[in-house]
Structures are given as structure tokens and as C-alpha cells.
C-alpha positions in Angstrom: -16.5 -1.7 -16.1 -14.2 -0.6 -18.5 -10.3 -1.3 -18.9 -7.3 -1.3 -20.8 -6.6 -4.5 -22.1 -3.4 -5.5 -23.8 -4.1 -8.0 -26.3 -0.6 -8.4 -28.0 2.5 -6.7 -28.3 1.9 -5.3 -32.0 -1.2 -3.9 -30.7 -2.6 -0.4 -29.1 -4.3 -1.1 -25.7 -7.7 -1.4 -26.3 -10.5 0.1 -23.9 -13.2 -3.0 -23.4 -15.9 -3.2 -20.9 -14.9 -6.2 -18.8 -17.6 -7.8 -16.7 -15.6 -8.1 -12.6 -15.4 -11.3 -10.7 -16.5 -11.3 -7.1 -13.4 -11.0 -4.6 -12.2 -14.2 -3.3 -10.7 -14.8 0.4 -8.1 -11.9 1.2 -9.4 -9.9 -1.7 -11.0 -6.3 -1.9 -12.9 -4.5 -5.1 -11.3 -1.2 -5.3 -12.7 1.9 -7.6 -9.9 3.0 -8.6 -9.4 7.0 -9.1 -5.8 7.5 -10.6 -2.6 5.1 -12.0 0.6 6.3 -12.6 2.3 4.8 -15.5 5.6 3.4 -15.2 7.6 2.6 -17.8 7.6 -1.3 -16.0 3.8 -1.5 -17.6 5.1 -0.3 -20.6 7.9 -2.8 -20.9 4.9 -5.5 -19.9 3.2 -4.4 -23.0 6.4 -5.4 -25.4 6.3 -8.9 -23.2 8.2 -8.7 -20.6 5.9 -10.6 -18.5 5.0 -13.8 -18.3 0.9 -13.0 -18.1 -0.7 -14.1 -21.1 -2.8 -11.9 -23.1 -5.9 -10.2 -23.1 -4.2 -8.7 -19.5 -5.2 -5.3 -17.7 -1.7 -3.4 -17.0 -0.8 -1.2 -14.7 0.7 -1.6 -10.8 0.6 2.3 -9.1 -3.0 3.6 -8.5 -5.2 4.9 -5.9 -8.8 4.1 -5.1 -11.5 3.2 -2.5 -12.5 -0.2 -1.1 -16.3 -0.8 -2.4 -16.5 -4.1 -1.2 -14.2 -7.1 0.6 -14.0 -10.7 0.7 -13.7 -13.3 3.4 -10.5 -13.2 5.2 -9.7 -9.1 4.9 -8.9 -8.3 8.3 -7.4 -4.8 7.6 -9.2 -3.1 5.2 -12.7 -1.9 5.2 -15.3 -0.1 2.8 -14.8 3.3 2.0 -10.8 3.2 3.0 -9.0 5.2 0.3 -5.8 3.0 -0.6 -2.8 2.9 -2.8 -1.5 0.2 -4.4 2.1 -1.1 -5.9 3.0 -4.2 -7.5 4.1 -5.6 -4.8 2.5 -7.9 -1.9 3.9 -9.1 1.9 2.3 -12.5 2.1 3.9 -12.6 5.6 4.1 -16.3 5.3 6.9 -17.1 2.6 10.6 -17.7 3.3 11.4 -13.8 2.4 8.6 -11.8 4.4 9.7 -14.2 8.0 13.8 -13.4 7.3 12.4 -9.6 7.2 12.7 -8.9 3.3 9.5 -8.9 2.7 10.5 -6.6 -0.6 11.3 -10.1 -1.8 8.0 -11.5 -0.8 7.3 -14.9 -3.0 4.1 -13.1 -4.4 6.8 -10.0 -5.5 5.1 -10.5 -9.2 2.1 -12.2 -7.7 -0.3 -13.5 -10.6 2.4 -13.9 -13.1 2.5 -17.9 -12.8 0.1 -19.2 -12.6 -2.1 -15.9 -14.2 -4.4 -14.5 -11.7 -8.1 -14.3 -13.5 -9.8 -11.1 -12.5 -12.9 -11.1 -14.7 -14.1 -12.1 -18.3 -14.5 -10.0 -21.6 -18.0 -9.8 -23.7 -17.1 -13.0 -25.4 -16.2 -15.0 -22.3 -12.5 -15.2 -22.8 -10.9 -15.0 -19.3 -9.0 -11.8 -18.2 -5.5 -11.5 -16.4 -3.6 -8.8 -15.0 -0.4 -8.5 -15.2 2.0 -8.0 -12.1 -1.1 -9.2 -9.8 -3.0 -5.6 -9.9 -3.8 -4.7 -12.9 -5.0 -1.1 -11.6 -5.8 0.3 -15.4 -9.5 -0.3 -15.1 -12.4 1.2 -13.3 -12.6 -1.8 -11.2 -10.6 -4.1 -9.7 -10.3 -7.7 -7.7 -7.0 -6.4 -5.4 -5.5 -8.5 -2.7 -5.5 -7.1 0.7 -1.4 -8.2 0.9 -1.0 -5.6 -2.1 -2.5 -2.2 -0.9 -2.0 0.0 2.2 -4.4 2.6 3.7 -3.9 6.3 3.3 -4.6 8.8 5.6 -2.5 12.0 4.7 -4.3 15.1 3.0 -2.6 14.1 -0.7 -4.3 14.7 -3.9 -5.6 11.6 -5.9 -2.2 12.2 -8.3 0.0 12.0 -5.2 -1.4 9.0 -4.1 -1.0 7.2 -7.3 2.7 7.8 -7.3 3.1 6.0 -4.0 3.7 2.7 -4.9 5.7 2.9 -7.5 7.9 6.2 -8.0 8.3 7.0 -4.1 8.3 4.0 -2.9 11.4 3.0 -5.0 13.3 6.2 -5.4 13.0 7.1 -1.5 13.5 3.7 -0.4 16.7 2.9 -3.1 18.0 5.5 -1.2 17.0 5.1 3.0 16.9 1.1 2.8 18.9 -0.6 0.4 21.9 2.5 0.5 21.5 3.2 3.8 22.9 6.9 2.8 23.9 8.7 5.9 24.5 12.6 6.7 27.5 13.8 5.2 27.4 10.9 2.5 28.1 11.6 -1.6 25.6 10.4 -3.0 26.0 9.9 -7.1 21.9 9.1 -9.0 22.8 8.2 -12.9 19.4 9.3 -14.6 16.5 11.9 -13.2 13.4 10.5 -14.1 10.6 9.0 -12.7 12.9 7.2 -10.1 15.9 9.3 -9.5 14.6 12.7 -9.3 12.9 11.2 -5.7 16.2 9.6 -5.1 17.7 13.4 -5.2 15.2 14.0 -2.6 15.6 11.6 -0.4 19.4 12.1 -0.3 18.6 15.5 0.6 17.2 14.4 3.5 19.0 12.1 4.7 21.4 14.4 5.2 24.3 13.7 2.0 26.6 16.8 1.6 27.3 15.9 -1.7 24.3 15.0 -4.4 25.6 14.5 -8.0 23.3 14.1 -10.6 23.7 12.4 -14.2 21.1 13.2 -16.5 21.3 14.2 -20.3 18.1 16.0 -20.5 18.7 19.5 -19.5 15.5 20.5 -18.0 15.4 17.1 -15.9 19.2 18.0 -14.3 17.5 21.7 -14.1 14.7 20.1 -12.0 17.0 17.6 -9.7 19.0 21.1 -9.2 15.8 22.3 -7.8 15.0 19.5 -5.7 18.2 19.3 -3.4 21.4 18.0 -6.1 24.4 20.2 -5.4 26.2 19.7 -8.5 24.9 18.2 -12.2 26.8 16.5 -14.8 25.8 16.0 -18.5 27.4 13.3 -20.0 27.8 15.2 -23.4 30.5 16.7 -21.4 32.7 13.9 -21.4 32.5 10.6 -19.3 30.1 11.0 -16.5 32.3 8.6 -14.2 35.6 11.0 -14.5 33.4 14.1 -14.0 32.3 12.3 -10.6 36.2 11.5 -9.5 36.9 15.0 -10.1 33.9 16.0 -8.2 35.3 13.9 -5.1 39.0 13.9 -5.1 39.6 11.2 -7.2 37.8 8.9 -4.9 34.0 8.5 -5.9 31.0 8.5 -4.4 30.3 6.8 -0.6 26.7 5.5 -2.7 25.9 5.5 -6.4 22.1 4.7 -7.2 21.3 3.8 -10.9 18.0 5.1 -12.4 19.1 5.4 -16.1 17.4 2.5 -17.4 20.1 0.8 -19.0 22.8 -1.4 -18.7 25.8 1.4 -19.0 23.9 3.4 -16.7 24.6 0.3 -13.6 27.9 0.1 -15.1 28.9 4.0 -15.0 27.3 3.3 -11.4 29.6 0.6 -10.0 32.3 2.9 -11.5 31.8 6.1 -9.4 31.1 4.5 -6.5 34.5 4.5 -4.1 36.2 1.9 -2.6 34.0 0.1 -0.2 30.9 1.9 -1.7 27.7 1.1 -1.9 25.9 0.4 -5.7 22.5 -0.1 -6.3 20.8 -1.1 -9.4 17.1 -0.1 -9.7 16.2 -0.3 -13.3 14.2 -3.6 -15.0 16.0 -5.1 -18.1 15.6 -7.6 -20.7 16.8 -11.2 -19.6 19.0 -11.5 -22.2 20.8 -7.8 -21.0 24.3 -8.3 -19.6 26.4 -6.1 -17.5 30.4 -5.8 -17.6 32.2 -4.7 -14.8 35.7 -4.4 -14.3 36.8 -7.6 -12.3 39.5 -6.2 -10.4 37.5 -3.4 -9.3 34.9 -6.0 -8.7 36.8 -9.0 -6.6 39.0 -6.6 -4.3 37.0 -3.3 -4.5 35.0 -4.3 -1.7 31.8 -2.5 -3.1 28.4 -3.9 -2.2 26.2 -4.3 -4.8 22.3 -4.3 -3.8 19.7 -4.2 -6.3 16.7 -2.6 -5.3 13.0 -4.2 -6.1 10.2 -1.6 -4.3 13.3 0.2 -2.3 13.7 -2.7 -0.3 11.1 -1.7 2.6 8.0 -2.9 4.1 4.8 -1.4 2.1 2.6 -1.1 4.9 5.6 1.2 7.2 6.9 3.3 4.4 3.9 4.4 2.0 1.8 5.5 5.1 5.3 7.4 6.1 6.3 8.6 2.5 2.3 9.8 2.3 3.0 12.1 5.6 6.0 13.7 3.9 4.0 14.8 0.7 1.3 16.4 3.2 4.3 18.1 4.8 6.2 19.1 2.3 9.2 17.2 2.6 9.3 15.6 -0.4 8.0 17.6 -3.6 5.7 16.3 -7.1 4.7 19.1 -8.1 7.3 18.7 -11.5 7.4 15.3 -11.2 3.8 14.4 -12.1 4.0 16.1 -15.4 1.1 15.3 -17.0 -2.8 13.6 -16.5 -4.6 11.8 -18.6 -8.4 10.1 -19.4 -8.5 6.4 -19.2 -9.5 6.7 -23.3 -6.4 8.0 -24.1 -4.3 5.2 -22.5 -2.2 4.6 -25.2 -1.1 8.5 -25.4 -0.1 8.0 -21.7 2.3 5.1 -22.6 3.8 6.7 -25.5 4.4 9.7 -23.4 6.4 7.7 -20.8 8.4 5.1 -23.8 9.2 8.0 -25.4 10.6 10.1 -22.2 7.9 13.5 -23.3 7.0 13.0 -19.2 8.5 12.5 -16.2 5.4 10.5 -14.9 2.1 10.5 -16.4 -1.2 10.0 -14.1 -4.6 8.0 -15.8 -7.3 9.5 -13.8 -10.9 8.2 -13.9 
């Protein structure tokens, strides 16, 4: 099969054929049909990960079940699923408190490196995030992948674990938003412009969105925010007092990217607000926030890692609101690509040309 292999981090992705190993126990070989590129693979390309190289990238796709291992108990051959680089092991300390968002396998593969297969001189293959969905082929676990049903085009699907997954469960799990909430989202992008959705239906009377990138505010305009702020007007966290009476926002959801974006966020958000971080960073990234505002504002602070939900409730449910309408792609998937031009599709999303790019096979 072929794949795109990272082999070091001053180095283009290179498309190799990479002979498959058989699933193991709790494992399925999925053909996969689309992957949407985040810019988390991207970041895994300029090492942050832990996987070693030669690894296959890539943790949103779609695809069908050709074959499954011992163990699979869910999942037969032929089901069309989507996948997200997550897993719900169901047996670590997270998954039985209810988190299972947090699940011990959360990065599943990283340490030790999961082996999926071997190149044409022998050398071992990884995958980075425990997927590895940028390949014709792969060795999935059943943990990782739900079952689709809804009438969704293969682009749709691909976006499910990754950019509607996060954005709509940032904003109905870990925010909790509520009708008649403000609701502030600092950057429309592949996350936040499904956060402006999903604030629209929950019900928030008030949707502010930050973005610099005129068409982007144009399109969260479209998709539900009431008012838009560009922060080459002047400091985005005064224009969103002004916006609410001096008070701030009852949630402020960060989808920027960087750190001032999750410190502009903690700003706007009101007394007793609630803050949520979404972004990856660098390990050695810091964040300053005001400590007066942070020991007695009472604000709760509450990252969100794959919107804080259960995979197998919310992609089957977030799949039935694209087949109904409810939620909208049709901007947000911006652009498709062939798995040979890989490395146009990640220099499309590093360099912001697309809101999300989809590798179809």
C-alpha cells in the first residue's frame, strides 16, 4: 500500500509503498477513503511527538473495515467508519471516572511506538498519534473509530473526528454554553468556525467572533456570530467589554492557536466565566494571566482535548446534524487533495491558504 511517511523534520513527506501487518487482538484494517489535515499532524511533522521516525501521520479520516482481528466485538466488514486520534479504552482510571476524553491511550502509540507495518528495506513503521490514517491502509484499533450511518459525503466524514468533534464539543461539553449565553471564540478556523455553530445552537444570544482574516469573520458571520471583531481595530478584549457592558463574556473559547489568543480569552471572559483552551502548543510555551483576576475571579478554566465527550455518543450524533443540516461544511472544507500531493496539503494548512484541507484516495 502506499503512505506518507515522515522521515525527519527537514524533510517533505515522502509517498513509499509500505508492506501492512496483520491486525492484532481489538484491531481492524480499514481502507481508508479521505483525511482531513489538522494542523496537530503538521505540528507532528516539526516533532512534536514523541513517535520516532519513518511514521505515517494523520489522525481524522474515513474508511471501510476490510478485515478484523480477534477480540472486535463492534465492528464488522464493510462498516464505513471515522476515526480521531483519540481511543476509550474503557478500562483506565479516566474512561471509569467518565472522562473518557482523557482516556490513558489519549495519544495511544506514542510510548512505546505502535508498529503498523514495514518499509521495502525492512525498517519498522510507526504512526504517530496511534492512527496514522495517511495511507491507503491501515492497522486501526476498534477503541479508536466509531460507525457511521448518516447520508454524509466521504469529506464530511473525515472532518468528524477532528474539526467537529472538538469545535462542537469545546462548546456543548466542556463550556456547557446555555441559551441566552455570550459566547466569545478567539480565532475562526478549522476549530472555531464549528464552535460559532454550535453556539448557535445551543441557544447563545450573543456570538462574538475574533478573527483577523476578513473572509474567515465574513464566513463565521454566515454561520450564526452576531457581531465580529478584527483585532487590527484595537485590543480584541476591550472591543468585547464594550460588546457586553463592561462585563465580558458568560464563555470564551480559544481557537487562535497561540498563547495570546488563551490569554485574550481568560481576559473577556466575565467574572465567574467559563475559559476554555483548545489549541496544542510547544512545551516550552507559557501563558500569563493576570493573578488577581486569576485567584479571586472565580473563572473556570477547562482545556479541551477532543471536546471533552465520549467518541462513540457524539460523532454518530454530530454525523446526524450534517445529514440535517444543522451544522454546515460546505466553506469549511475548503479544498481536496490526491494522496501524491501530501505535502501541498500540509503547506496549505501551516500556512493558513485553507480552512481545512481533505486527502482523498
Amino acid at each position: 500500500m502506499k503512505a506518507a511517511l515522515h522521515v525527519g523534520v527537514d524533510s517533505p513527506l515522502l509517498i513509499e509503498e509500505v508492506t501492512l501487518r496483520e491486525p492484532g487482538p481489538g484491531e481492524v484494517v480499514v481502507e481508508m477513503n479521505a483525511v482531513a489535515v489538522c494542523v496537530t499532524d503538521v505540528l507532528a511533522t516539526e516533532g512534536l511527538t514523541l513517535v520516532p521516525p519513518p511514521f505515517i501521520t494523520g489522525h481524522a479520516g474515513t474508511g471501510i473495515v476490510r478485515a478484523v482481528g480477534p477480540g472486535v466485538t463492534r465492528t464488522r466488514t464493510g462498516d464505513r467508519i471515522a476515526t480521531a486520534g483519540s481511543a476509550e479504552c474503557n478500562l483506565c482510571y479516566p474512561c471509569l471516572q467518565g472522562t473518557p476524553s482523557s482516556c490513558d491511550e489519549i495519544f495511544g502509540g506514542m510510548v512505546p511506538p505502535r508498529e503498523v507495518g514495514v518499509r521495502s528495506d525492512g525498517n519498522a513503521v510507526y504512526v504517530d498519534g496511534g492512527v496514522g490514517a495517511l495511507a491507503e491502509f491501515m492497522v486501526l484499533r476498534e477503541s479508536g473509530i466509531v460507525t457511521i450511518d448518516a447520508d454524509i459525503s466521504i469529506e464530511q466524514a473525515s472532518v468528524l473526528g477532528c474539526g467537529v468533534i472538538s469545535g462542537l464539543g469545546a462548546v456543548f461539553n466542556v463550556a456547557g454554553v446555555q441559551p441566552g449565553w455570550s459566547v466569545a471564540i478567539v480565532g475562526c478556523g478549522h476549530l472555531g468556525l464549528w464552535m460559532v455553530q454550535a453556539a448557535r445552537v445551543a441557544g447563545a444570544r450573543t456570538i462574538i467572533a475574533i478573527e483577523w482574516d476578513p473572509a474567515r469573520r465574513s464566513l463565521a458571520a454566515d454561520l450564526g456570530a452576531t457581531h465580529l471583531v478584527d483585532p487590527a481595530d484595537g485590543d480584541p478584549v476591550q472591543q468585547v467589554k464594550e460588546l457586553t457592558g463592561g462585563r465580558g463574556v458568560d464563555a470564551a473559547l480559544e481557537a487562535g492557536g497561540t498563547t495570546l489568543a488563551a490569554e485574550q480569552a481568560f481576559a473577556m471572559a466575565r467574572g465567574g466565566g467559563v475559559v476554555v483552551p483548545t489549541s496544542m502548543a510547544q512545551p516550552t510555551d507559557s501563558i500569563t494571566l493576570n493573578a488577581l483576576d486569576f485567584g479571586v475571579g472565580a473563572k473556570r478554566i477547562s482545556s479541551s482535548q477532543t471536546g471533552g465527550g465520549h467518541l462513540k455518543r457524539d460523532i454518530p450524533l454530530y454525523a446526524a446534524m450534517l445529514e440535517n443540516g444543522i451544522i454546515d461544511s460546505t466553506h469549511i472544507i475548503s479544498k481536496t487533495f490526491t494522496l501524491d500531493d501530501v505535502n501541498a496539503a500540509f503547506s496549505a494548512a501551516r500556512n493558513k491558504e485553507v480552512i481545512t484541507g481533505v486527502v482523498r484516495f
